[in-house]
GULO-642480 format. One line per field, with one value per atom (N, C-alpha, C): residue number from 1; x, y, z; atom name. Coordinates in Angstrom, 3 decimals. Layout:
N
seq (NUM / ...) $
east (X / ...) $
north (Y / ...) $
up (Z / ...) $
atom (CA / ...) $
END
This chain:
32
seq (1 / 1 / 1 / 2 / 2 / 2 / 3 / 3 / 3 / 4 / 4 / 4 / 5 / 5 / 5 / 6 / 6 / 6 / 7 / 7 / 7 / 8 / 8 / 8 / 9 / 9 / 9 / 10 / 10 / 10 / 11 / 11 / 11 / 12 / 12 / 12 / 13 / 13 / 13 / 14 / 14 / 14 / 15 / 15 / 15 / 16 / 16 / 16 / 17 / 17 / 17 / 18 / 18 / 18 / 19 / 19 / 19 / 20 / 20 / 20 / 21 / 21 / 21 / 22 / 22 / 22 / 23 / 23 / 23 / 24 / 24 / 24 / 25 / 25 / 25 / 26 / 26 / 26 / 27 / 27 / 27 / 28 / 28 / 28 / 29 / 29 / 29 / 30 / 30 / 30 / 31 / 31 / 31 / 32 / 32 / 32) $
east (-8.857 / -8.410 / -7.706 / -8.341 / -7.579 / -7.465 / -5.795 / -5.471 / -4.825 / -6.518 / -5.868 / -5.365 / -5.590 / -4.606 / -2.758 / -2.524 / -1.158 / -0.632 / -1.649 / -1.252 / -1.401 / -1.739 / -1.801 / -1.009 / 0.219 / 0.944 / 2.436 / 2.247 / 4.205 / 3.915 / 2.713 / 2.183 / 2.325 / 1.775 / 1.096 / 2.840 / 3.754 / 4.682 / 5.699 / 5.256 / 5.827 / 4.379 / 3.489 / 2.804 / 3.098 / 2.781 / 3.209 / 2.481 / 3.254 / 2.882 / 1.803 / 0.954 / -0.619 / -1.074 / -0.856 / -1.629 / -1.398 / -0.200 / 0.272 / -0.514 / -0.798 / -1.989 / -2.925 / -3.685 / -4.560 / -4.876 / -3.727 / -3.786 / -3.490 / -2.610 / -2.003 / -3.662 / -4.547 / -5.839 / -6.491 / -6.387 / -7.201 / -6.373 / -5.145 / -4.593 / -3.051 / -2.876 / -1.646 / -0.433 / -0.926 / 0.291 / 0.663 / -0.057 / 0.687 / 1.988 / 1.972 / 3.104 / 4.254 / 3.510 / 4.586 / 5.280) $
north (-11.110 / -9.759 / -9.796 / -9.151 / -9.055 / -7.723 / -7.254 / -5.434 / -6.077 / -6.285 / -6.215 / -7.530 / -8.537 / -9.695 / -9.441 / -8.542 / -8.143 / -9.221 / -9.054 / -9.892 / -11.422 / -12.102 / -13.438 / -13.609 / -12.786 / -13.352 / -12.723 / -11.537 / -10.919 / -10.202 / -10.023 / -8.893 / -7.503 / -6.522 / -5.308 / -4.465 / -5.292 / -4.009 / -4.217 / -5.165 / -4.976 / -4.314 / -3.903 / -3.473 / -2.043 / -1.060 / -0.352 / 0.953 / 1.827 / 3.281 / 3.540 / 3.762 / 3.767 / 2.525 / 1.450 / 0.218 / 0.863 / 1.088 / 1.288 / 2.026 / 3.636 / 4.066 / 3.673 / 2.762 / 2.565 / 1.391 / 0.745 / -0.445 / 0.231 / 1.488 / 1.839 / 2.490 / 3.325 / 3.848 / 2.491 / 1.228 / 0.381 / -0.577 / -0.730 / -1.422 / -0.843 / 0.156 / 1.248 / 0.236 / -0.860 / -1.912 / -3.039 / -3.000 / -3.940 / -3.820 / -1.770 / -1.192 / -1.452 / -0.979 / -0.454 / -1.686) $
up (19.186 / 18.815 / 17.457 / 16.816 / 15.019 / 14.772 / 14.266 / 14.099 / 12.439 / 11.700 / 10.338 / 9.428 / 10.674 / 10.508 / 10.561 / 11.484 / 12.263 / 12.769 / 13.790 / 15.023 / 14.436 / 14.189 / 13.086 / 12.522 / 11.690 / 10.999 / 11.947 / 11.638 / 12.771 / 13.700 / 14.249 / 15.384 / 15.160 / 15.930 / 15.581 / 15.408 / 15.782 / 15.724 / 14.861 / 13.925 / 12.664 / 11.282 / 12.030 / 11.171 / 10.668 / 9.823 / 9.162 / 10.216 / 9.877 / 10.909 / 10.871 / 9.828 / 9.748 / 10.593 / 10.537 / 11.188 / 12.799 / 13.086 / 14.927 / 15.089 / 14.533 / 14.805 / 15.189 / 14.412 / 14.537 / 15.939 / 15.761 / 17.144 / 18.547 / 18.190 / 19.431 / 19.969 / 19.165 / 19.765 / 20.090 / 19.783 / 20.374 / 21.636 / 21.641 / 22.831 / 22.852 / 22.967 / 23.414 / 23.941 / 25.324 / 25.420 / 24.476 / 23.540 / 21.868 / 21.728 / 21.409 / 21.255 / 21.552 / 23.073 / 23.931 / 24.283) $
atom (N / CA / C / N / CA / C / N / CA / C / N / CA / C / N / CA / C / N / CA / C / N / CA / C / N / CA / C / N / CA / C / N / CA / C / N / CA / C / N / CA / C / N / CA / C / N / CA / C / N / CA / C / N / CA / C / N / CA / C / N / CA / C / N / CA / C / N / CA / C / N / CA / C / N / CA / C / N / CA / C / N / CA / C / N / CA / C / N / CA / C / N / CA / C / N / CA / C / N / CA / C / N / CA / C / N / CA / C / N / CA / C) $
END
């Protein structure tokens, strides 16, 4: 699973508000 190369370097929830968007429509519990 790759959101961008997010998750690879600090994970999806240090990614930027546009990126969460986009991860939260593909795996909503990243987020949460």
């Amino acid at each position: 699973m790759n959101y961008s190369g997010s998750t690879g370097n600090s994970g999806p929830k240090k990614a930027s508000k546009q990126e969460k968007a986009s991860i939260t429509a593909q795996d909503p519990f990243e987020i949460n």
